[in-house]
C-alpha positions in Angstrom: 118.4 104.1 163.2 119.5 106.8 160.5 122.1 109.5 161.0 120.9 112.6 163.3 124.0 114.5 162.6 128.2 114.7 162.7 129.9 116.2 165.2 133.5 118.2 164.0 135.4 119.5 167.3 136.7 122.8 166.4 138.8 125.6 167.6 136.6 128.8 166.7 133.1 128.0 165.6 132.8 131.8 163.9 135.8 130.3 161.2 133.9 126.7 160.8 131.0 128.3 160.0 132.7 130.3 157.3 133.9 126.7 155.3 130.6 125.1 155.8 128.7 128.2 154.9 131.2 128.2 151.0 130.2 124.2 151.0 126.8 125.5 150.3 125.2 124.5 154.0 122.7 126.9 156.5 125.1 127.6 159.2 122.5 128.5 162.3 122.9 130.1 165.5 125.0 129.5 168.4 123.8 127.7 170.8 124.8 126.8 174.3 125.0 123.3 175.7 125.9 123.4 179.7 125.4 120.0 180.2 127.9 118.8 177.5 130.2 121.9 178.2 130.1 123.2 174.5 128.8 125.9 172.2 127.8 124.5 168.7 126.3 125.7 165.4 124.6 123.7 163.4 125.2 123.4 158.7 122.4 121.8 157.5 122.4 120.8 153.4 120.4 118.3 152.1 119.2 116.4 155.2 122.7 116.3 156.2 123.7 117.7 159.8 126.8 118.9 160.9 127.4 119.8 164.2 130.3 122.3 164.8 131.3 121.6 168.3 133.6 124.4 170.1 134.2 123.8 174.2 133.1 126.3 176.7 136.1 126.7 178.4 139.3 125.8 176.0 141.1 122.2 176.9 137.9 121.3 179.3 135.3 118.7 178.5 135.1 116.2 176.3 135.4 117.9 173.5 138.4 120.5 174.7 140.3 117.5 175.7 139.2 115.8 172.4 141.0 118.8 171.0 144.3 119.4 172.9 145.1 115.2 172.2 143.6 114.8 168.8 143.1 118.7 167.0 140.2 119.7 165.1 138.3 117.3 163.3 135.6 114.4 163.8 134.7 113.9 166.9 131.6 111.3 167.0 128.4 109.8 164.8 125.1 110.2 166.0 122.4 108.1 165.5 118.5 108.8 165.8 116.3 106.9 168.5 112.7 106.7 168.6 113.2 105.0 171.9 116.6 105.8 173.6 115.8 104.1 176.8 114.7 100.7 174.9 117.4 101.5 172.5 120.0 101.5 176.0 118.6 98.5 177.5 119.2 96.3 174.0 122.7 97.7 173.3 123.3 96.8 177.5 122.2 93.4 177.2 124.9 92.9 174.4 127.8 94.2 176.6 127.5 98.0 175.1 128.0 100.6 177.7 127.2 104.6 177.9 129.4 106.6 179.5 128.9 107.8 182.6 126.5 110.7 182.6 124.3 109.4 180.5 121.1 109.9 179.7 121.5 113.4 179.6 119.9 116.7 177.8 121.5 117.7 174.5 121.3 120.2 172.3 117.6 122.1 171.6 116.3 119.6 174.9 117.1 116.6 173.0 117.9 113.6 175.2 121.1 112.2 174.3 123.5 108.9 175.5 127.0 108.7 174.2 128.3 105.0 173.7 131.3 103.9 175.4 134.0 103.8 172.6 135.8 101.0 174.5 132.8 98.7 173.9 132.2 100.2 170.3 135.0 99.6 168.6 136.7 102.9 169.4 133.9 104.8 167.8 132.4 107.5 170.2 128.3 106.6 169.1 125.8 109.3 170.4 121.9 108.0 170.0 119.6 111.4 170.3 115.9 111.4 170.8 114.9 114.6 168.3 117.8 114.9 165.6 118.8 118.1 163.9 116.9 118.8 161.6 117.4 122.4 161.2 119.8 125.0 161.9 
């Protein structure tokens, strides 16, 4: 598997985009993700992905929650599948879990399963069919 993306939980995506945008990354639009509960903008540079992750609704979701207990920074690693549902049934066999949810859509129609963090090592892993590879 190779890296799809980052995800940094932010509080204003608008200010985000500014620091990645001086780091010399394409900051692209907003974009909506109802499922996950969270608008994001994507900083691409150099094959790397950055996904700037604000919540919907402030202290809801995973990733409002993620902020209100932790603050702003690095919220989880995503990693590309070819074959998320093979991908799922290997990791399951081997005692790693998704949360519950999961499979779901993600951003730009992608598929998406997040990793339980308790059976990862306190990591939160996401595995995404169709990375980011543009803004």
């Amino acid at each position: 598997m190779s890296l799809a993306h980052l995800a940094v939980a932010v509080d204003n995506l608008e200010n985000a985009a500014k620091l990645y945008t001086a780091l010399g990354f394409v900051v692209g639009p907003v974009e909506e993700v109802a499922q996950q509960s969270v608008r994001l903008r994507k900083a691409v540079r150099d094959g790397l992905c950055v996904e700037l992750l604000e919540p919907l609704i402030p202290n809801s979701g995973s990733v409002g929650k993620f902020l209100s207990k932790k603050g702003p920074g690095l919220h989880h690693v995503a990693l590309r599948s070819t074959d998320l549902r093979g991908d799922l049934l290997r990791l399951s066999e081997t005692g790693i879990a998704t949360l519950p949810g999961y499979p779901s859509v993600g951003s730009e129609g992608s598929t998406v399963a997040f990793l339980d963090p308790k059976t990862t090592n306190g990591v939160l892993i996401e595995l995404v069919e169709e990375g980011c590879d543009h803004p």
